[in-house]
C-alpha positions in Angstrom: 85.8 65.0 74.7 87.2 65.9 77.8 90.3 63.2 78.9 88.7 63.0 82.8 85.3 62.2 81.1 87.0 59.8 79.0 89.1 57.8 82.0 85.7 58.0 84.0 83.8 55.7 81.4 86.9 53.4 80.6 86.8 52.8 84.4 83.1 52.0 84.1 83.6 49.6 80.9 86.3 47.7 82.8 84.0 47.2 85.2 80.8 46.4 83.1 83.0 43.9 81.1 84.2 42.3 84.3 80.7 41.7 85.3 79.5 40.5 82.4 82.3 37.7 81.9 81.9 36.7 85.4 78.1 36.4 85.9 76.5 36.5 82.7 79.3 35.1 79.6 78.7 31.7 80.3 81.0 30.5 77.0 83.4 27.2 78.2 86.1 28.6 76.3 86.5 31.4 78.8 88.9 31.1 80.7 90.3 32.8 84.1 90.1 36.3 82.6 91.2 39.3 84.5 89.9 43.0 82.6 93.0 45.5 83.4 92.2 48.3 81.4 90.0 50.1 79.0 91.6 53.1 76.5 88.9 55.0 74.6 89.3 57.3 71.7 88.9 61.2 71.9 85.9 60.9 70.3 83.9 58.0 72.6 83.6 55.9 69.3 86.0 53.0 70.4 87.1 51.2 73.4 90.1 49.0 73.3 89.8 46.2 76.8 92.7 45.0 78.2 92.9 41.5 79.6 95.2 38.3 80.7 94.6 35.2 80.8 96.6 32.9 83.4 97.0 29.5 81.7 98.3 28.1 78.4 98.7 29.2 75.1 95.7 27.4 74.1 94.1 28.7 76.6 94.5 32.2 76.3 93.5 31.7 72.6 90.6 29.6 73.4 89.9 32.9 75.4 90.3 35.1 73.0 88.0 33.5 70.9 85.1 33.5 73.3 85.4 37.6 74.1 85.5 38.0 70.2 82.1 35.8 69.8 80.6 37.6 73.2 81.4 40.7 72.2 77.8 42.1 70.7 76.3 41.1 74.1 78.7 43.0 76.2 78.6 45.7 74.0 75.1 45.8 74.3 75.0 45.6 77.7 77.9 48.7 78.1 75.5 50.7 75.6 72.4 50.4 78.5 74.1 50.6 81.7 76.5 53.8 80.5 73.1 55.2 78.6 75.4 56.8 75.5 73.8 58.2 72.3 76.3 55.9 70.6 77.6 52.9 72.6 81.3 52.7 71.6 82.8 49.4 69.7 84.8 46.8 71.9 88.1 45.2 70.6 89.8 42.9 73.3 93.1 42.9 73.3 95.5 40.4 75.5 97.4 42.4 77.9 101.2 41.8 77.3 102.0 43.5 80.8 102.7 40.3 83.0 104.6 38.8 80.6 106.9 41.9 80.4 106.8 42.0 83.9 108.1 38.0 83.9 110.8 38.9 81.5 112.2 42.1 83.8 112.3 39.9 87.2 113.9 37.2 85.1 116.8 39.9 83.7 116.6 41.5 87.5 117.4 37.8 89.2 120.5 37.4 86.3 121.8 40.3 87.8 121.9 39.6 90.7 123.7 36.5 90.3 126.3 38.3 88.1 126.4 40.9 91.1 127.0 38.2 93.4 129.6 36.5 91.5 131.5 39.8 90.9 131.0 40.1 94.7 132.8 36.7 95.1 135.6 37.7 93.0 136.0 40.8 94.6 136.4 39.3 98.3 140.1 39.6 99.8 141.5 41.6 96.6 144.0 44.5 96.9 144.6 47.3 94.6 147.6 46.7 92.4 149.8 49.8 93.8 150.5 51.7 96.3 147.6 52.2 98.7 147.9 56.0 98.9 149.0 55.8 95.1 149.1 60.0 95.0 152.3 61.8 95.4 153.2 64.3 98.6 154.9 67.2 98.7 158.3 66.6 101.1 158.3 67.4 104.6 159.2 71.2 105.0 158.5 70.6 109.5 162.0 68.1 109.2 164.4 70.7 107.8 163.3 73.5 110.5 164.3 71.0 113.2 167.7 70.4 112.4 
């Protein structure tokens, strides 16, 4: 199929599947679920959806959970409002992105402390020779004088 054709529906399933778990999902275990994404395959027949979940562990898997149990419905529901011969299958899948994310501004903030430190270290330091430390030819202007 053709890719735009293909990014056009997974933007429309990301927004069916948002609907859906905000209106009509009704399941306690659900949680604060955000849908970031949907990939489909070349050939329309599977979606993967992209979520996260802000809270605990148990949460998120409390979460998980419910979107595996609600998945026929929304399925369903993705199969009449996108009118498909052949409604793709839905696998949720926990979006690992934030947590990434949280792990880079955590290495980004240690380096910045080491940069300050260094900074620290750096403050009122000279170089340990000469300050022009490169060699000049002699003065040829001092013998012409004399």
């Amino acid at each position: 199929m053709d890719a735009a054709r293909a990014r056009k529906l997974a933007d429309q399933i990301v927004q069916i599947v948002a609907e859906m778990l905000e209106r009509r999902i009704k399941d306690p275990r659900l949680g604060f679920v955000t849908i970031t994404e949907a990939r489909l395959t070349g050939d329309l027949r599977e979606a993967t959806v992209y979520y996260t979940v802000l809270g605990t562990e148990e949460e998120r898997a409390a979460t998980a959970a419910a979107l595996l149990s609600a998945t026929g419905i929304i399925r369903t529901e993705v199969g009449h409002q996108t009118g498909l011969r052949h409604t793709p299958s839905l696998e949720f899948v926990a979006d690992m992105l934030p947590d990434s994310a949280k792990k880079i501004e955590g290495l980004v903030e240690r380096a910045k402390h080491a940069d300050a430190k260094l900074a620290k270290v750096r403050e009122g330091a000279q170089y340990a020779g000469d300050p022009d430390p490169y060699k000049k030819p002699a003065d040829d202007d001092e013998d012409d004088d004399a």
